[in-house]
C-alpha positions as CSV (number, residue, x, y, z in Angstrom):
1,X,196.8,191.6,187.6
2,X,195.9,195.1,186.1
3,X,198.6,197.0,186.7
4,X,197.0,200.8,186.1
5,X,193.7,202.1,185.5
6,X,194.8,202.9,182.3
7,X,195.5,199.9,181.4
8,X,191.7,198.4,182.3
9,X,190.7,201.6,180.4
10,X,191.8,200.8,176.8
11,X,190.8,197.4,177.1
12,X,187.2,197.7,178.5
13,X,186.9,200.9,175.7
14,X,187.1,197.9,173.3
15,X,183.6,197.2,174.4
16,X,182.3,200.7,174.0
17,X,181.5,202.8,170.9
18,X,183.0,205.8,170.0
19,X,179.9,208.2,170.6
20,X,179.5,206.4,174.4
21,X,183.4,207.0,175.2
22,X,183.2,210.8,173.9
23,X,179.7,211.0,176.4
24,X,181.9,209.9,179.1
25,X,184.9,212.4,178.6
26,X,182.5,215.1,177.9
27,X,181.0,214.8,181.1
28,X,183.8,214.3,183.5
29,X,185.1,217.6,182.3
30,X,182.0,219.1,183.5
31,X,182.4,217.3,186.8
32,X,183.1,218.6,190.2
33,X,183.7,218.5,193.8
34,X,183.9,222.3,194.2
35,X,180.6,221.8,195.6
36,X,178.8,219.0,197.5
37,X,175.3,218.0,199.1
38,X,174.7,216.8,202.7
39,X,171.2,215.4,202.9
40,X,170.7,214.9,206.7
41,X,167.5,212.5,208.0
42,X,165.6,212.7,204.9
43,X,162.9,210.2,205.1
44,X,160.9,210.5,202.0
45,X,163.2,208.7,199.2
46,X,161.1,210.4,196.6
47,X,162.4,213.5,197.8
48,X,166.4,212.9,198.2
49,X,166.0,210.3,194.9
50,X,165.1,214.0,193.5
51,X,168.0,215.5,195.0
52,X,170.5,212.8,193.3
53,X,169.1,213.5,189.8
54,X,169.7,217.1,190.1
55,X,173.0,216.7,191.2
56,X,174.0,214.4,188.5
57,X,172.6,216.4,186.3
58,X,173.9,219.9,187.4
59,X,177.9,217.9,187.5
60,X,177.7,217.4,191.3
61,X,179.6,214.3,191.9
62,X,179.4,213.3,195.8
63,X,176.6,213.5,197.9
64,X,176.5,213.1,201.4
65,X,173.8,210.9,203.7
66,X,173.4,211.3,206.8
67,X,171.2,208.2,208.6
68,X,171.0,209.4,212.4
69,X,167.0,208.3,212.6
70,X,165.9,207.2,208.9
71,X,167.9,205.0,206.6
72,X,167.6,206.1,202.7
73,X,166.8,204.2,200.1
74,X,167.0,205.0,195.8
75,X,163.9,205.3,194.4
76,X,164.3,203.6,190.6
77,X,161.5,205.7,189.8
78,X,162.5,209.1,190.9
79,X,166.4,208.7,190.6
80,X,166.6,207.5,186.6
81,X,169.7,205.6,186.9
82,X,171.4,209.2,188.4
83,X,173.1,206.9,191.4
84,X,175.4,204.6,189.6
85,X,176.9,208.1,188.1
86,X,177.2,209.4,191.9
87,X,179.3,208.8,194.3
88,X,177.3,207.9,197.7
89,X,178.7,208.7,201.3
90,X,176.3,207.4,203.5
91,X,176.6,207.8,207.3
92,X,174.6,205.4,209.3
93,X,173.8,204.5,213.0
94,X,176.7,203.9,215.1
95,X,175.9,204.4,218.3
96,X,176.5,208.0,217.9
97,X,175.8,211.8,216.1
98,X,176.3,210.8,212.4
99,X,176.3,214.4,211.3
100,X,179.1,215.6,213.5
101,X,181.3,212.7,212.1
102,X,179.8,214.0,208.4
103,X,180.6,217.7,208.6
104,X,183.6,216.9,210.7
105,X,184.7,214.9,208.0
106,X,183.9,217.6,205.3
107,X,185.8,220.3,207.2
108,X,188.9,218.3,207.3
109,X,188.7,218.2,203.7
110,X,188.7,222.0,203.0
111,X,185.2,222.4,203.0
112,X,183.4,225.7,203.8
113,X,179.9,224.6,205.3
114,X,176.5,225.8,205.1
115,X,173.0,225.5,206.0
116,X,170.7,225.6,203.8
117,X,167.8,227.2,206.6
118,X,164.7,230.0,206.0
119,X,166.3,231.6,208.8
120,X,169.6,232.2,206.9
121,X,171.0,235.6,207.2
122,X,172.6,235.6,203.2
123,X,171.1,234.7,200.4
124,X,172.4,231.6,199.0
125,X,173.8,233.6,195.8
126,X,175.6,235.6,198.3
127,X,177.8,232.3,199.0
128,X,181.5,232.9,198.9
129,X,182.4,230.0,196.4
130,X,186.7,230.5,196.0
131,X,187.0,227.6,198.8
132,X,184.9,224.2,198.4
133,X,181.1,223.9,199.6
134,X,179.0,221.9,201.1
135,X,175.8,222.6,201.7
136,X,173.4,220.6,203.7
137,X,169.6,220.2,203.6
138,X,168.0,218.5,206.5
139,X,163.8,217.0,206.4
140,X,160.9,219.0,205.1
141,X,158.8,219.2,208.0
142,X,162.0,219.2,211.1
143,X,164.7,221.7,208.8
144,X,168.5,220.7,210.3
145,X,169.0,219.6,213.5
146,X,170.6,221.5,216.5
147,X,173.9,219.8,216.0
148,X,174.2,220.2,212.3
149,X,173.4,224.0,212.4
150,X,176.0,224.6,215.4
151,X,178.5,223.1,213.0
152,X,177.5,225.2,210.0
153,X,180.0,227.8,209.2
154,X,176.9,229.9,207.9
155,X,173.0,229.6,207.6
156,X,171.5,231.0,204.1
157,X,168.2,231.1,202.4
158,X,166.6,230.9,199.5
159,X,164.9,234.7,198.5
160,X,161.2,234.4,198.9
161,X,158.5,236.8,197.9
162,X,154.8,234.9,198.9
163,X,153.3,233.5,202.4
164,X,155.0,230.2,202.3
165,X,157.6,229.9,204.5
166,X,159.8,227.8,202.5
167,X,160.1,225.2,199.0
168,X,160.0,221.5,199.8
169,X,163.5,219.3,199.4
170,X,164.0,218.7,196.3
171,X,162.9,222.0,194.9
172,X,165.2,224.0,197.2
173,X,168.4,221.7,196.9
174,X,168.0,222.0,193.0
175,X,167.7,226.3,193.4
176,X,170.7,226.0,195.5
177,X,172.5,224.1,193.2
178,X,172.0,225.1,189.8
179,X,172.5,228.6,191.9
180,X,175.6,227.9,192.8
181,X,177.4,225.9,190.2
182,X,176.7,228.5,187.7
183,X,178.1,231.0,189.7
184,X,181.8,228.8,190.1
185,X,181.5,227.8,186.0
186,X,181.4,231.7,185.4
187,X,184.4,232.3,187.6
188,X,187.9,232.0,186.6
189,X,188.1,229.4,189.9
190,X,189.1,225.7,189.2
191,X,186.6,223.8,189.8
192,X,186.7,220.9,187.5
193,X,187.8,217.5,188.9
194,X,191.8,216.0,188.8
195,X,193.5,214.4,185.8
196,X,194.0,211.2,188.8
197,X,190.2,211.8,189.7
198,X,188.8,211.8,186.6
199,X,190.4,208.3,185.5
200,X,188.9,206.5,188.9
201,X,185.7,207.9,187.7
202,X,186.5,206.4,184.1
203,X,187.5,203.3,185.2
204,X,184.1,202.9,187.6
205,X,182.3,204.4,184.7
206,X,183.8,202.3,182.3
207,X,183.1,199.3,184.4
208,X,178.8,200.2,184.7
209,X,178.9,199.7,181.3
210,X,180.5,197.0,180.1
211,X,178.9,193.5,181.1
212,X,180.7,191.3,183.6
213,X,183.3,193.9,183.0
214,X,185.2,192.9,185.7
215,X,185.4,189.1,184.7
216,X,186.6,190.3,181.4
217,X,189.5,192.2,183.3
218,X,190.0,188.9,185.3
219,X,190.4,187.0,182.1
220,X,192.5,189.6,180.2
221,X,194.9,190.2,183.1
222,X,194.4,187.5,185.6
């Protein structure tokens, strides 16, 4: 039996070279939960596969899926791997509103929530980042529902200067993001994940790399 995460560490690092380990460190220290997605109904997976690979690639770690009337699935093709690097809440049909168990949920945590709507009153730069975020992002064509937006904290936008009303998904989640996490990484706020957090993540890491990595613990540890 592994008796700490530690433990499985060293030995599956046996496994891994050098430069792959030093990957690994490098980008956990630029991980965070400071900020989150919600992605509510999206039924295009093109577009939310898009939305995953900008938030693994911006340092986002959780993302948020709401299933009320469409289920999502990754697209390989659009995603790149991102997923296995993510950590996936999904929310599906229960016989009632997903997103007020979601945000609930969020709020309970420490979470300061917001709407990412063309409607907004503040600009999305103008987002007061000291406490956590999530911000949520509902279908192309609908925008959020009723319920999600009544449980908002806060509606923003994205500043516009042509005709169109709006970006599509995966443009405007990736604005938002990179638009905020840059403003948290140039502030003296501390947003970077736990010492405890960032070994789960190691371990699980660890574990999508190493083959039959989990038979090997087996064997190692029994």
């Amino acid at each position: 039996m592994v008796t700490s995460s530690v433990e499985a560490i060293e030995f599956l690092g046996q496994f891994m070279t050098d430069r792959r380990k030093s990957l690994i460190d490098q980008v956990l220290d630029n991980r965070t939960r400071h900020l989150t997605v919600v992605l509510e109904d999206v039924y295009k997976p093109q577009n939310a596969s898009a939305v995953l690979r900008t938030c693994e690639c911006q340092g986002i770690q959780d993302l948020h899926i709401i299933e009320n009337k469409h289920l999502y699935e990754v697209n390989p093709d659009v995603v790149k791997g991102a997923a296995k690097w993510l950590t996936l809440f999904k929310y599906p049909k229960s016989g009632k509103d997903n997103s007020i168990e979601c945000l609930n949920e969020l709020r309970n945590k420490g979470y300061h929530i917001v709407a990412a709507d063309p409607k907004g009153r503040k600009l999305v730069s103008e987002i007061d980042i000291e406490s956590k975020v999530a911000i949520v992002f509902g279908t192309e064509y609908h925008g959020l529902s009723d319920t999600a937006k009544n449980l908002c904290d806060e509606l923003v936008r994205i500043p516009m200067s042509g005709f169109t009303e709006s970006y599509n998904l995966s443009v405007s989640a990736a604005i938002c993001i990179e638009t905020l996490t840059s403003k948290f990484r140039n502030s003296s706020i501390n947003w970077k994940l736990s010492v405890e957090e960032k070994e789960v993540l190691k371990l699980e890491w660890y574990k999508n790399q190493v083959r039959d990595a989990e038979a090997l613990l087996m064997r190692q540890f029994g």
